[in-house]
C-alpha positions in Angstrom: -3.3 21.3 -45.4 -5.5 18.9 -47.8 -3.8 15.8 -48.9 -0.6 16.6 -46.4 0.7 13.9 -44.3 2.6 13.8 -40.7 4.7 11.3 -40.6 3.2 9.1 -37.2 6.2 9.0 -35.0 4.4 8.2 -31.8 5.9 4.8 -31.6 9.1 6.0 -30.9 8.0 7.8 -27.5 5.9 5.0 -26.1 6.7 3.3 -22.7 6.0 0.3 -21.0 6.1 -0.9 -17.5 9.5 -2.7 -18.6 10.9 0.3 -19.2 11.1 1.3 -15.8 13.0 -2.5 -14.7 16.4 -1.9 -12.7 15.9 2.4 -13.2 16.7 4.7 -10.3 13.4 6.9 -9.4 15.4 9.8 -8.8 13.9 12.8 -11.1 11.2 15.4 -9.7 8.2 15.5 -12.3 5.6 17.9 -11.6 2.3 15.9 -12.4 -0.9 18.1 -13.7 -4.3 16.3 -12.6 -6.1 17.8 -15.2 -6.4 16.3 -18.4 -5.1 18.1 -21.3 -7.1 18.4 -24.6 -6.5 16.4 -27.6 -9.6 18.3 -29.3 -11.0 21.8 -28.2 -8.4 24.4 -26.5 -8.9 23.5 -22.3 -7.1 25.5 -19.7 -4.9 23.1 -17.8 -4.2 25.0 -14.7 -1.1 26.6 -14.0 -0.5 23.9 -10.4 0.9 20.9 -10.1 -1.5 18.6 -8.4 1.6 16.2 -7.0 5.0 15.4 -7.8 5.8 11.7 -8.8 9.9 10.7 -9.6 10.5 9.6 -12.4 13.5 7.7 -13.9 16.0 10.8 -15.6 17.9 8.0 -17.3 14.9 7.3 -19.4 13.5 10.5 -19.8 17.1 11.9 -20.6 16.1 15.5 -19.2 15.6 17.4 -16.0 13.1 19.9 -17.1 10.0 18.0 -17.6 6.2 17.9 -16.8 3.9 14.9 -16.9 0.0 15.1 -17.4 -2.7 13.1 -18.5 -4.6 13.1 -22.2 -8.0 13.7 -22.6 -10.2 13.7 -26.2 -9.8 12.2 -29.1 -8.2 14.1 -31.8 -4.6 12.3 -31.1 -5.8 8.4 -31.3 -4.4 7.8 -35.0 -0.9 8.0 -33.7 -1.9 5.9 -30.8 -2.5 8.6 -27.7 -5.6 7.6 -25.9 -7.6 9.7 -23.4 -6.1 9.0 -19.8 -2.3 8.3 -21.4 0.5 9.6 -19.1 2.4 12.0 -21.1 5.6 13.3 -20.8 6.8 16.8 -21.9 10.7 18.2 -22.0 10.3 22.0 -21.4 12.2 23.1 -25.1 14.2 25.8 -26.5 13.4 25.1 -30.4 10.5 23.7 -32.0 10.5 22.0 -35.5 7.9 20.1 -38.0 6.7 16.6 -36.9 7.3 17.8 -32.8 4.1 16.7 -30.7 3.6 20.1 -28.8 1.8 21.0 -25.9 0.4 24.5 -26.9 -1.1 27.3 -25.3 -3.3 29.7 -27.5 -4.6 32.4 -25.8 -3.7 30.9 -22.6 -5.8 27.4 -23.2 -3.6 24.7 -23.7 -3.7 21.5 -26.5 -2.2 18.7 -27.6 -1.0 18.7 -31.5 1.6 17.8 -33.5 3.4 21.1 -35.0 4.1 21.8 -38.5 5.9 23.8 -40.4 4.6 23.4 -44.6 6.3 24.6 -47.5 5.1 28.3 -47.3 6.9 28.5 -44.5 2.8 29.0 -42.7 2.6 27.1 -38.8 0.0 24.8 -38.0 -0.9 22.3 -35.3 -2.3 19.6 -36.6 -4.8 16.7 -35.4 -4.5 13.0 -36.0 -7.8 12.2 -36.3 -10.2 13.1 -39.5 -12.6 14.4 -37.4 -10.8 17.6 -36.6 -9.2 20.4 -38.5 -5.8 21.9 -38.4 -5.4 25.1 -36.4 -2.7 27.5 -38.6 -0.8 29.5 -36.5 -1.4 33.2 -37.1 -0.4 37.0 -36.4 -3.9 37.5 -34.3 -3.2 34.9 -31.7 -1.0 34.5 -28.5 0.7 31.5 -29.1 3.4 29.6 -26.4 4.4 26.3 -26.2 4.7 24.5 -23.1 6.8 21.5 -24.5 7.3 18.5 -26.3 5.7 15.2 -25.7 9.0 12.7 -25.0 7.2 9.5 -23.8 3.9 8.4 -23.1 2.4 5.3 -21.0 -0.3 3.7 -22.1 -3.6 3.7 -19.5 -5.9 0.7 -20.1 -9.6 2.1 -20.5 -10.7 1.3 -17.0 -7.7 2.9 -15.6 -7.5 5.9 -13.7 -4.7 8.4 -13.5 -4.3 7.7 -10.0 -3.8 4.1 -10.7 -0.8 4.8 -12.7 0.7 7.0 -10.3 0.0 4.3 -7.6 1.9 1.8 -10.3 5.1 4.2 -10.7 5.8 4.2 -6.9 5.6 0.6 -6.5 7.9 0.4 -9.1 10.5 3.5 -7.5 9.5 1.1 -4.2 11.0 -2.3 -5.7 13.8 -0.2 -7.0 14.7 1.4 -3.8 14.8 -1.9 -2.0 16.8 -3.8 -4.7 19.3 -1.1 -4.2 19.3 -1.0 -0.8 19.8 -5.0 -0.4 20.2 -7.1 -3.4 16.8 -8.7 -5.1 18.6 -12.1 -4.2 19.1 -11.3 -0.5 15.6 -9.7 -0.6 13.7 -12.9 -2.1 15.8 -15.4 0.1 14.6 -13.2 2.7 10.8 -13.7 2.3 11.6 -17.3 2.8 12.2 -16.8 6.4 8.6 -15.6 6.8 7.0 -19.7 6.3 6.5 -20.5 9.5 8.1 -24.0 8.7 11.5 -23.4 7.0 11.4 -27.0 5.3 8.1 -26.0 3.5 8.9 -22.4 2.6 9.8 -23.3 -1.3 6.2 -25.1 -1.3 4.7 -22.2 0.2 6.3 -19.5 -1.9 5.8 -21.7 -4.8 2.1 -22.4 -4.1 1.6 -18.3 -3.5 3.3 -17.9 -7.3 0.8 -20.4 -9.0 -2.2 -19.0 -7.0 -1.6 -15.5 -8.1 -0.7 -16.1 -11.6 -3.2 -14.3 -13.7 -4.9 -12.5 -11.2 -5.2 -8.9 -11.3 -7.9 -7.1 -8.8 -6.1 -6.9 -5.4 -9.2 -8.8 -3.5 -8.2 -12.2 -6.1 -4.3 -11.4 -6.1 -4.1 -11.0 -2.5 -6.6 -14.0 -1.6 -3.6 -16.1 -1.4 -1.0 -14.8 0.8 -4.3 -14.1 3.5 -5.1 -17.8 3.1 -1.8 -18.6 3.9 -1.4 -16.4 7.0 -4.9 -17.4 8.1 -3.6 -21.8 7.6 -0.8 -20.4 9.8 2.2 -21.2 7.1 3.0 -17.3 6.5 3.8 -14.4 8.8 2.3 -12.0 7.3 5.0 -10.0 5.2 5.3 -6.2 4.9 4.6 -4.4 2.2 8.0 -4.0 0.7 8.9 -7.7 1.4 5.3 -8.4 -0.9 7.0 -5.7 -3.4 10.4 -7.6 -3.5 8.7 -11.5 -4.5 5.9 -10.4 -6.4 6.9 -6.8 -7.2 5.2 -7.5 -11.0 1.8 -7.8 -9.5 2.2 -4.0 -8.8 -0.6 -3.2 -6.1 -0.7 -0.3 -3.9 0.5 0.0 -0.4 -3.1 0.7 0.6 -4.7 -2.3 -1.3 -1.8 -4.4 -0.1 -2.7 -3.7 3.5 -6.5 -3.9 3.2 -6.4 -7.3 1.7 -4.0 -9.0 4.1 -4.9 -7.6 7.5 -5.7 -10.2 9.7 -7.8 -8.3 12.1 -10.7 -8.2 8.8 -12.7 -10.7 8.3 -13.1 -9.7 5.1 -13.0 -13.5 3.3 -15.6 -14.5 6.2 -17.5 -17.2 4.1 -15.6 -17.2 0.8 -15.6 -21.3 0.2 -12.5 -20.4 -2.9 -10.9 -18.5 0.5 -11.4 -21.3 2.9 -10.0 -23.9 0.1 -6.9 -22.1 0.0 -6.1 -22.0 3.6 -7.1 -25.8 4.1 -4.8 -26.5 1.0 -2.0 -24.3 3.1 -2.3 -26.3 5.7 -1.9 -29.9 3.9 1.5 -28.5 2.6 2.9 -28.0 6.2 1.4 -31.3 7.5 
């Protein structure tokens, strides 16, 4: 295998939150917990920790499995430990296919080859590891092959992009159910003053722009419920405005319950809600 090649072909199987936009979460994908390896063999377990719905428009099959990457021996062709990764259960297998194997019953990420000796490797994409060829003295199965992968930011956990894929199958779902137009003129009606409620909704747009943690994201719609100006809006109404801030049900809730003090002495806090109530006045 010295001096050989594979073609890197990863680009064509990466996804992005945009991907998901205006897709029906209506396909069954059992999710494994455990990361799989991108280096050393690691046994993977043989049950799924959850089941998260995935779009089958974009993922274009039925029979699919998602799990998480771990190691380093993938990175050249961009799959970083803690990727989502996405495998269609196949019936053939050809050269340049990123596999998930199972040798000896240990499973591994590689990308399979087939050279011109007709000999069957699975081969890293890192220099730091060596090709494993494929011979008669080992039990060799393949689980699938990689057909998208989402992108996890280093300080994200697998959990968060789970979290992340429901919200979005949440903002679908309510779209569908009532029109994002209907939806957004909806959360208008929450301003306690209907003559300020573009001012309010407006104000709640430029104080969450570039904020990302749910304490700073949500700091603005408690501010405004404390000044009075905002009934405080469900969780799916939140979703349907500012459904591209993408925070969990859970967070959502935390943040903005009123009983919670949890601002208590936060002068930035206390700013906001005195601003609130200037814009009613």
């Amino acid at each position: 295998m010295q001096g050989k090649k594979i073609r890197p072909a990863m680009d064509a199987y990466r996804l992005s939150e945009a991907d998901f936009v205006g897709l029906a979460f209506d396909t069954p994908v059992p999710f494994y917990d455990m990361p799989v390896s991108c280096g050393k063999p690691l046994e993977m377990g043989n049950v799924a920790a959850m089941m998260v719905m995935m779009p089958g428009e974009l993922l274009g099959v039925k029979d699919v499995l998602c799990t998480v990457a771990g190691g380093d021996s993938m990175i050249d062709i961009g799959i970083m430990p803690g990727d989502a990764l996405f495998f269609e259960r196949a019936c053939e297998y050809h050269s340049y296919d990123i596999v998930l194997a199972e040798i000896d019953g240990e499973r591994l990420l590689k990308t399979f080859y087939i050279d011109e000796n007709g000999d069957k490797w699975l081969v890293p994409a890192n220099q730091k590891y060596q090709a494993i060829k494929l011979d008669g003295s080992m039990v060799v199965y393949f689980v699938g092959k990689l057909i998208g992968h989402l992108r996890s930011a280093p300080h994200q956990s697998v959990q968060s992009i789970v979290e992340r894929l429901r919200a979005a199958e949440s903002v679908s779902a309510a779209s569908a159910e009532s029109g994002s137009t209907a939806s957004k003129e909806s959360f208008l009606l929450l301003v306690t003053q209907p003559e300020c409620a573009d001012a309010v909704v407006s104000r709640l747009h430029e104080l969450m722009a570039g904020k990302s943690k749910p304490r700073d994201l949500l700091m603005p719609v408690r501010a405004a419920v404390k000044a009075g100006v905002l009934r405080r809006p469900t969780w799916m109404e939140f979703m349907t405005e500012f459904g591209s801030k993408m925070v969990s049900k859970t967070a959502y809730y935390y943040w903005t319950d009123p009983t919670k003090e949890i601002y208590d002495g936060d002068a930035q806090f206390l700013s906001m809600a005195d601003a609130f109530r200037r814009l009613t006045t």
